[in-house]
Structures are given as C-alpha cells and as structure tokens.
C-alpha positions as CSV (number, residue, x, y, z in Angstrom):
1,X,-6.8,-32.3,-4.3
2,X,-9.1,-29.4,-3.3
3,X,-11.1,-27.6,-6.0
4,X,-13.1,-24.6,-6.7
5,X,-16.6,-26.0,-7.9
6,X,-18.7,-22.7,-8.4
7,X,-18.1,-18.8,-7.9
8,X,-20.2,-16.2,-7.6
9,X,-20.4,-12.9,-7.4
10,X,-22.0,-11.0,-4.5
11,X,-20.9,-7.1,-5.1
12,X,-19.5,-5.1,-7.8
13,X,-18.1,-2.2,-7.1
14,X,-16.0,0.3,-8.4
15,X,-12.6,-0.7,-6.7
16,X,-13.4,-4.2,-5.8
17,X,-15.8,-6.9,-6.5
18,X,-17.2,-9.8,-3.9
19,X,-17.1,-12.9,-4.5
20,X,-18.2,-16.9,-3.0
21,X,-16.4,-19.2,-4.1
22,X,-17.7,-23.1,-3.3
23,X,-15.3,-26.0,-3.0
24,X,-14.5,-29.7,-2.7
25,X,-12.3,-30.9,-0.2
26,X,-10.4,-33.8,-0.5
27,X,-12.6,-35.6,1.9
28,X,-15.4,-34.7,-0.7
29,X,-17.2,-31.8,1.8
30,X,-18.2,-29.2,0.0
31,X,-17.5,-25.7,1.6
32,X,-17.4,-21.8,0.9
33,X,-15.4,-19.1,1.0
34,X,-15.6,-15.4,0.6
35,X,-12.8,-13.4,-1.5
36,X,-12.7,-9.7,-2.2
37,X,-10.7,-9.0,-5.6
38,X,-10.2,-6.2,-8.0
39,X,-11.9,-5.9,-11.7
40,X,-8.8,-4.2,-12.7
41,X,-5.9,-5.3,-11.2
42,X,-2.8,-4.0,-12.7
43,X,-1.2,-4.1,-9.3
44,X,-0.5,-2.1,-6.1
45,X,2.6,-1.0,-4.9
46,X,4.0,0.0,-1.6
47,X,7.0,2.8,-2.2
48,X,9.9,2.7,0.6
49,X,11.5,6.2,-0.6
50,X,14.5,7.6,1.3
51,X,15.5,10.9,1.1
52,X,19.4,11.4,0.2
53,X,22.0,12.4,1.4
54,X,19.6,13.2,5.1
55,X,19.1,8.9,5.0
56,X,15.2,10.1,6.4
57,X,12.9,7.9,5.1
58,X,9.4,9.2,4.0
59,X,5.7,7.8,5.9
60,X,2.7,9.3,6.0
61,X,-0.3,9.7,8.1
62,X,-3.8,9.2,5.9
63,X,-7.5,9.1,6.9
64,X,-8.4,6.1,5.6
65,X,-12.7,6.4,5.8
66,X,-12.4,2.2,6.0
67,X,-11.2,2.3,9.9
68,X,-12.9,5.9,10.2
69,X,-9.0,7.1,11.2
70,X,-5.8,7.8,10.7
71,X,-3.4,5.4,9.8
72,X,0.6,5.2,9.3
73,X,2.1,4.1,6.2
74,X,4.4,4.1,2.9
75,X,3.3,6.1,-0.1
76,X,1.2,3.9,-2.0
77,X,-1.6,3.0,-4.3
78,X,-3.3,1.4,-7.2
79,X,-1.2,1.2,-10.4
80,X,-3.4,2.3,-13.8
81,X,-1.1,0.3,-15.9
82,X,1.4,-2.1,-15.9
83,X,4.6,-0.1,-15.8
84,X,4.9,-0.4,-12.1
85,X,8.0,1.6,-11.7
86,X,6.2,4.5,-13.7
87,X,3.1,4.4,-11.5
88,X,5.2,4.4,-8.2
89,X,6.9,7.4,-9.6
90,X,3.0,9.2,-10.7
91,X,2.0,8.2,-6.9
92,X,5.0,9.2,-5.1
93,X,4.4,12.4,-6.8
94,X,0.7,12.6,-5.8
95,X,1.1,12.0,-2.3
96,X,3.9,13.7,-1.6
97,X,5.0,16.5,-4.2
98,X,8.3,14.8,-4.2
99,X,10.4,13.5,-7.5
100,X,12.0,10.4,-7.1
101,X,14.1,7.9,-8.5
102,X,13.3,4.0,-8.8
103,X,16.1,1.7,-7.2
104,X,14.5,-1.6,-7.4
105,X,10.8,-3.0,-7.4
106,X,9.9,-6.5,-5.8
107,X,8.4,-9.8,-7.7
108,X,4.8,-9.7,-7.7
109,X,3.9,-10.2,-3.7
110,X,0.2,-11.2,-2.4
111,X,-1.4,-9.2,0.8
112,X,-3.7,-11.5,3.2
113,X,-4.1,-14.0,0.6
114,X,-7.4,-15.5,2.8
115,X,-9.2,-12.6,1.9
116,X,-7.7,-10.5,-1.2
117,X,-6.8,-11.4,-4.5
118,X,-4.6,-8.6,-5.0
119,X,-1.0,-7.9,-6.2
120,X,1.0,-5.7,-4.5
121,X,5.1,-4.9,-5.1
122,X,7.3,-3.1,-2.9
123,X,9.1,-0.5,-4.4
124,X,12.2,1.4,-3.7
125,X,13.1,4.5,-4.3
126,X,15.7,7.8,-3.5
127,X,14.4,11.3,-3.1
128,X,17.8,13.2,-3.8
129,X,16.7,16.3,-1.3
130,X,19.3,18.7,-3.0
131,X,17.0,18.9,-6.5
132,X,15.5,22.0,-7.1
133,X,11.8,20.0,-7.4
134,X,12.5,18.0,-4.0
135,X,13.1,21.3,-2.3
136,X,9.3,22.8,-1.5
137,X,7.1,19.6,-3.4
138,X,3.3,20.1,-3.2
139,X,0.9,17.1,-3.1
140,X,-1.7,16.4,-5.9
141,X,-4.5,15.0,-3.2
142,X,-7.7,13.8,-4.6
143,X,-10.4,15.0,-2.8
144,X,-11.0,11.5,-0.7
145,X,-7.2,11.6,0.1
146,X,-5.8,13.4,3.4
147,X,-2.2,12.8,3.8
148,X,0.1,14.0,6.4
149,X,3.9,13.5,5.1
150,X,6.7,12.6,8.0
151,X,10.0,12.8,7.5
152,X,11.7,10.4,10.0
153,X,15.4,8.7,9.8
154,X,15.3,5.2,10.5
155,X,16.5,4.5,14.3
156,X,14.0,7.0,15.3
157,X,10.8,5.7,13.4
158,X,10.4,2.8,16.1
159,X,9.2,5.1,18.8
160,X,7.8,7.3,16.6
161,X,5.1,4.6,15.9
162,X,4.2,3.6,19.4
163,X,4.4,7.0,19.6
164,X,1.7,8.2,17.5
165,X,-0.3,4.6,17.6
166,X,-0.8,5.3,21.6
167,X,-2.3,8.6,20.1
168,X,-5.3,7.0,18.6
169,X,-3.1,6.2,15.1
170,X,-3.5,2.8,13.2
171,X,0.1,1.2,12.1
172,X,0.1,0.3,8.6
173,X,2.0,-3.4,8.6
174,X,4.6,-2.2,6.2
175,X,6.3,0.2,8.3
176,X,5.2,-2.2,11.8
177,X,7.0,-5.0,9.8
178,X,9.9,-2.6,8.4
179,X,11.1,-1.7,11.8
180,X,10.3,-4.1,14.0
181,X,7.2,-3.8,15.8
C-alpha cells in the first residue's frame, strides 16, 4: 500500500498553501508530489441558479488575473463558514445583486484531485424574477472581482459558449460539462 512518508511546505499564502509531499510505493520507490491546498477550507461551492418562472439560467463572465482573461462560469466562491447553503446565498448576492432560494446542495465533491485539496459542492438554487429585490439587483464586487452577469435559457447557452470562447473567452468546466461541450 502506498504511503505518504514526509510533507512539506513550499508556500504560504493567503488563499492557498504549497505543499511536497514524499511517498513510498508499493515497489518501495520513493517519489514526490506537489499539492496546492487551502489553510482554511470550509469549502467552495459552485451555485446553478435559475431564474423562475423565465427558466434562464444565470453565468457570468469574470476576469480571473490567474489566466490574465475572462472566463465563463456559475456564481461561486469560497464559503467563510460551514453553513454552505448560507454562504451560497451571501455569494449569490455578491456577484450578482440577486436574492435567491436554496433547492438542494451536493455531498462534499473534490476538483482535480491531482493537484487541489479542496472541497467544493454544487448548489442549486431559484431566483423567483417577480420579487421586488430580484427586479433591478446590484452586485457587491470586491475590488479584485469583475463580473459580467448573463442571463441565458438553457437550449441556447450551448452556442452561446462557443460563441463567446471563439471570442478570446475561457469556458469554466461547470457550465462546459453542464451543457455538453
């Protein structure tokens, strides 16, 4: 059985820490590998929110200073505690001015487990459009966020993506895997 024989760490930072992490192999080699993780990892969570009774579901386009472009996506971010249906709600409302309701939210899920040790949950949620808060919402951007908000119902979202990736845009794998790209 394979096991982890020494760790150190390379990096702290604010939002992540880097780590080496040396192991045994069965065949008694001893190799390393590299992990990113976070100090303070209550979670992140990806929010699927469709807007009722229009059936549009919401994406937006960020700058993301990482790829040094934009980049489509769900709503999204880190959660500051462990209530992850309350912290989808505080970044739903962030991002995109919008009050919404939580439907369901996923078992913890892992993201590119060969790099990250991160937990991530999808949530789901319903914007009901006809509440007088849904009707002119107004983002609460930090300064290093820059978020476009797209309104798109789901057959056209699809071409939308090719769309706007053959424009110079990144594809978030959430909404590439959603709708089938």
């Amino acid at each position: 059985v394979m096991r982890k024989i020494a760790e150190r760490t390379v990096y702290e930072g604010r939002w992540i820490d880097v780590k080496e992490l040396d192991f045994q192999a069965d065949s008694g080699e001893i190799f390393t590998w590299e992990k990113v993780e976070r100090p303070r990892d209550n979670g992140g969570m990806v929010i699927i929110a469709q807007l009722k009774p229009s059936g549009r579901i919401l994406l937006i386009r960020q700058y993301r200073p990482v790829l040094e472009q934009y980049i489509i996506g769900f709503p999204g971010g880190i959660a500051e505690s462990s209530d992850i249906a309350a912290e989808a709600l505080r970044e739903l409302r962030e991002e995109s001015g919008y009050a919404g309701r939580v439907l369901s939210v996923s078992p913890d899920l892992r993201n590119n487990p060969a790099l990250l040790d991160e937990t991530v949950y999808l949530v789901r949620m319903e914007i009901d459009e006809n509440l007088p808060e849904n009707q002119a919402p107004q983002q609460k951007l930090e300064v290093s966020e820059e978020i476009e908000l797209h309104l798109k119902h789901p057959d056209e979202i699809p071409a939308w993506l090719r769309e706007r990736h053959q424009a110079g845009d990144r594809i978030g794998i959430g909404p590439g895997y959603f709708f089938g790209l």
